[in-house]
N, C-alpha and C positions, 0 to 999 in steps of 0.2 A: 385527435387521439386522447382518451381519457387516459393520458400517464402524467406524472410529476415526480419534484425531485427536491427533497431537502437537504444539504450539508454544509460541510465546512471542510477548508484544505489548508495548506499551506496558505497562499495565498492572504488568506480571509481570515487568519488567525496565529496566534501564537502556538507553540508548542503544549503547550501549562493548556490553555484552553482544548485544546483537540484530544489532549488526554481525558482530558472530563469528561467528553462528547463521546468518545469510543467509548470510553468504559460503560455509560448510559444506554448508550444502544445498542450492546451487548448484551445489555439485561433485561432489556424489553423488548429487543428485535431483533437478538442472535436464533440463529436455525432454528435453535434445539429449544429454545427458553420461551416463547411468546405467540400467540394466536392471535390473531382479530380479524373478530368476525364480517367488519362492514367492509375491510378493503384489502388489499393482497398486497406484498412487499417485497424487496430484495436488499438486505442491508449488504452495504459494497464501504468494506474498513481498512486500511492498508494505512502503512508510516506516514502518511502524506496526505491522508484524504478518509473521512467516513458519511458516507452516502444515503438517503434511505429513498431507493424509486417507489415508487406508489402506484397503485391504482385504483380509482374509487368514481361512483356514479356523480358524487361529488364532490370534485380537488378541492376545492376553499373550504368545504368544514374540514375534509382528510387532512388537511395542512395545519389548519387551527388546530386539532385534537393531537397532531405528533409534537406540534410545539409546548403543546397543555403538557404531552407527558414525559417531554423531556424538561421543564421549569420543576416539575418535582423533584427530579434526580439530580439536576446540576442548579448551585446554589447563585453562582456567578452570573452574571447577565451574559447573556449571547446571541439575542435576536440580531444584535446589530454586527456578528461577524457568521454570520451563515446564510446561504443563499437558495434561491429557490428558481425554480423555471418547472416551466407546461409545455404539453403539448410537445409540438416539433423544435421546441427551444430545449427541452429535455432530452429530446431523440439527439441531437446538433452535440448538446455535453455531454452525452454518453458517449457519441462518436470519438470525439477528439479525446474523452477520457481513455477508451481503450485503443487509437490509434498512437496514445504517449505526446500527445501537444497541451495536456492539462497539468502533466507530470512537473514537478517541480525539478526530472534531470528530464528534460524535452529530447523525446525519441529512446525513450527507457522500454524495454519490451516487457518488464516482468508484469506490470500492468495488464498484460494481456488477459496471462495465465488468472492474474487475481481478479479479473473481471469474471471469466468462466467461472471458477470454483463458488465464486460468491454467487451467479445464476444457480448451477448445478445445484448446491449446495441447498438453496431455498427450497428446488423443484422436491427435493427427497424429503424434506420435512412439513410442506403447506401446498394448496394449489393455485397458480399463479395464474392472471385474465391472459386472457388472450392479449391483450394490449405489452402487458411486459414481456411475456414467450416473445414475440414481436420483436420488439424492441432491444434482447439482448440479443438473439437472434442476429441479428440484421444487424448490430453494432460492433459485434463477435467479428460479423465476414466484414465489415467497411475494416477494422483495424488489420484484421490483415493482409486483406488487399494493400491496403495503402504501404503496411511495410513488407511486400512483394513486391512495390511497383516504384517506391521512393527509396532514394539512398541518405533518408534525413538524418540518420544515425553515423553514417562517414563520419570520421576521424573525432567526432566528438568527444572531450574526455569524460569519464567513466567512476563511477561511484568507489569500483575498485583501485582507480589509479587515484582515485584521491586520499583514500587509506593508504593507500602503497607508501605516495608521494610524504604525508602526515607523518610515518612510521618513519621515514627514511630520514628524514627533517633533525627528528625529537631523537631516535635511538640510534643513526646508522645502515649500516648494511642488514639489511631482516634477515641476511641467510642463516646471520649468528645470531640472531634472538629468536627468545621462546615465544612461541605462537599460541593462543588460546581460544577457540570458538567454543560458543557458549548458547546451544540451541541449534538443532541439525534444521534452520529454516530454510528456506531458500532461497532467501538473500545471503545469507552466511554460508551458504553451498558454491556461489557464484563466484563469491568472492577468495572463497579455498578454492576451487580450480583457476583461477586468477593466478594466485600465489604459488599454485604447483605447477603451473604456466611457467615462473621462475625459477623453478627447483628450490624452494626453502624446504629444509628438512624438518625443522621442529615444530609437529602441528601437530597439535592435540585439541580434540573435542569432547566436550563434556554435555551430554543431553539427562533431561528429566527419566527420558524412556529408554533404560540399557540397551534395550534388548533392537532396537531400531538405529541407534548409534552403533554398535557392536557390527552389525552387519555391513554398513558404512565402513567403519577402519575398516575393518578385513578386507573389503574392495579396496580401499584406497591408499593401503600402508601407514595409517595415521596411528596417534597415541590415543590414550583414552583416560578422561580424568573419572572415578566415576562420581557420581551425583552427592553420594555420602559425604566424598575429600571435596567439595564445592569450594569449602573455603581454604584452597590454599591456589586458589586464581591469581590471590597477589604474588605469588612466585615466578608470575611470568611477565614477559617485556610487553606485550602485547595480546589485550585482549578485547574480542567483539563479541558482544553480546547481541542475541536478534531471535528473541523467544517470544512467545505470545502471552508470558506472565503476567498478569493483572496490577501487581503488586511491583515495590523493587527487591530484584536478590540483591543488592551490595549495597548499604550505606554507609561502611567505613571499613580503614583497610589498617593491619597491623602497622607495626613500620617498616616505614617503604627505604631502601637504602642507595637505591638508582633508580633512574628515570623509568617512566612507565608509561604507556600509551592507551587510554583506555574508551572504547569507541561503541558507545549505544546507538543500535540502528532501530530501536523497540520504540511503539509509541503503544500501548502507555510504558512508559522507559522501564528499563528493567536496573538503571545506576542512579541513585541519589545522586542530584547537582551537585549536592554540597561534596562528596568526594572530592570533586574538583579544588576546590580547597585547600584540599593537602598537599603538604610540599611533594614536589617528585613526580606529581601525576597530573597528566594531562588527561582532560576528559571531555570527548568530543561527542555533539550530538547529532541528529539528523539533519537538522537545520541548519546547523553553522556546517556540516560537508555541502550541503545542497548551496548553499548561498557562497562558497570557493567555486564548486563546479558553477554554478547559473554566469558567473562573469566570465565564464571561459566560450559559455556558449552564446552568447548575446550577437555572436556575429551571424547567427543561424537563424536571426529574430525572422529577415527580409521571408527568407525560405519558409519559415512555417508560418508566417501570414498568408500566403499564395497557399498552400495547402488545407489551413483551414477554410480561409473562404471561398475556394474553389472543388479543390479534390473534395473532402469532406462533404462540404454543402450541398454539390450538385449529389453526391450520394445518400445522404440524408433526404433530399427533395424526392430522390425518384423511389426510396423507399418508402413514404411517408404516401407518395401516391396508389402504390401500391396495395399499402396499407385499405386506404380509402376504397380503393376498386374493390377490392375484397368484400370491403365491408357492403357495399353498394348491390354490388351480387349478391349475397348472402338475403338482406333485406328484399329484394328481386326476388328471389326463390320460395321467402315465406309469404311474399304477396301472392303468390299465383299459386302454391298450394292452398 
């Protein structure tokens, strides 16, 4: 299969580094922002992970030339924390990408959703080879088959109990602290029905787009900061931030008089590190939640090795044959016409 795959994730990088990366590939391979002509693409960008699958008559110059133009854009050196695979080694880490065993919280579902929207999303703005249709396709259904038919996600802890757990630590009981989401995303959607799970009452969200948060609290009886009063965020005990901003909203905060909790799930971050700094405020980022949770789940290791190399695999192989057959006939059909 003429598909390939260049990124970078957790894993294979720092945090500092993968912002660089998203932002780069945002500008030259977001939906809306870039064309080219010689090969077809699907940039797949999430907290954790930014992706670029390919497809081209020929993968080794396609490779070289996305490397070419992302060394313009990012200053730092990177070849040597990003990774690359072909073929049914590509097909294999898309698998496991959208079935949540590439996930830096292993067996995370939101993954899913961000794999479709980042397909969909391409289909509406370029046209995509038959080999990628293919390929998300068919990656789409292995992920959730597999979380149809596994219960790899059992009791494992949860990006939200690690906020919960974080908050409860540093400030107390949350019922009595002020709450603050900050971007209606859909990890900060997940993580509010979490907490209203608990009956906390003071929750208040603050989005860019009124008129889309607006409609939100009224469903859900929440408060509303609007956009303009942004800076009086520091008046509350707790705040998550989880917007798709480029840039950061916070790099310093009036004075702080009590403890504060303050929790960036944005890559590229939406809170200057250096906040942290400040007395009073804790400020936590993607990576240090995900590396609390990863030692919680390390006993889950045995199980999603048997899933990868089997569940997975065997599904990967008998689509990849598939694949072939197709291709096979197809060639067959234009011989004999």
């Amino acid at each position: 299969m003429l598909i390939g795959i260049l990124g970078i994730n957790h894993k294979s990088a720092d945090l500092g580094l993968r912002e660089k990366l998203a932002k780069a590939c945002e500008r030259r391979f977001g939906s809306e922002n870039s064309l080219h002509a010689r090969y077809t693409f699907v940039l797949l960008s999430t907290c954790n992970r930014t992706e670029i699958y390919f497809s081209s008559s020929d993968l080794a110059k396609t490779h070289t030339e996305l490397l070419a133009i992302l060394r313009h854009e990012v200053e730092e050196e990177f070849e040597h924390r990003v990774y690359s695979y072909f073929g049914g080694d590509c097909f294999f880490h898309l698998a496991c990408v959208t079935a949540g065993f590439d996930s830096a919280l292993i067996g995370e579902t939101e993954i899913q959703g961000q794999v479709k929207r980042a397909y969909e999303g391409s289909t509406a703005f370029r046209s995509l080879s038959k080999e990628l249709h293919f390929l998300f396709q068919k990656c789409l259904k292995i992920g959730k088959n597999v979380r149809t038919q596994e219960v790899l996600s059992r009791g494992l802890p949860t990006l939200e109990e690690a906020i919960f757990q974080a908050g409860e630590n540093l400030l107390g009981d949350l019922k009595y602290q002020k709450i603050l989401f900050v971007g209606l995303s859909e990890i900060n959607y997940k993580i509010f029905n979490r907490f209203k799970q608990k009956k906390f009452g003071d929750i208040t969200f603050c989005n860019r787009t009124d008129a889309k948060v607006e409609k939100m609290a009224e469903q859900e009886g929440v408060k509303l900061l609007a956009w303009e009063e942004f800076e009086k965020w520091s008046t509350y005990d707790l705040v998550i931030f989880g917007t798709k901003c480029p840039d950061f909203l916070v790099s310093k905060a009036s004075e702080i008089d009590r403890p504060k909790l303050v929790i960036d799930l944005s890559v590229p971050r939406n809170v200057d590190p250096l906040l942290g700094r400040q007395k009073k405020i804790t400020l936590l980022n993607i990576d240090q939640l995900n590396r609390v949770i990863d030692r919680k789940r390390r006993i889950k290791a045995a199980e999603i090795g048997r899933l990868e190399t089997h569940v997975i695999a065997d599904a990967v192989k008998r689509q990849v044959s598939v694949f072939k057959l197709k291709e096979l006939q197809r060639h067959s059909q234009i011989f004999i016409a």
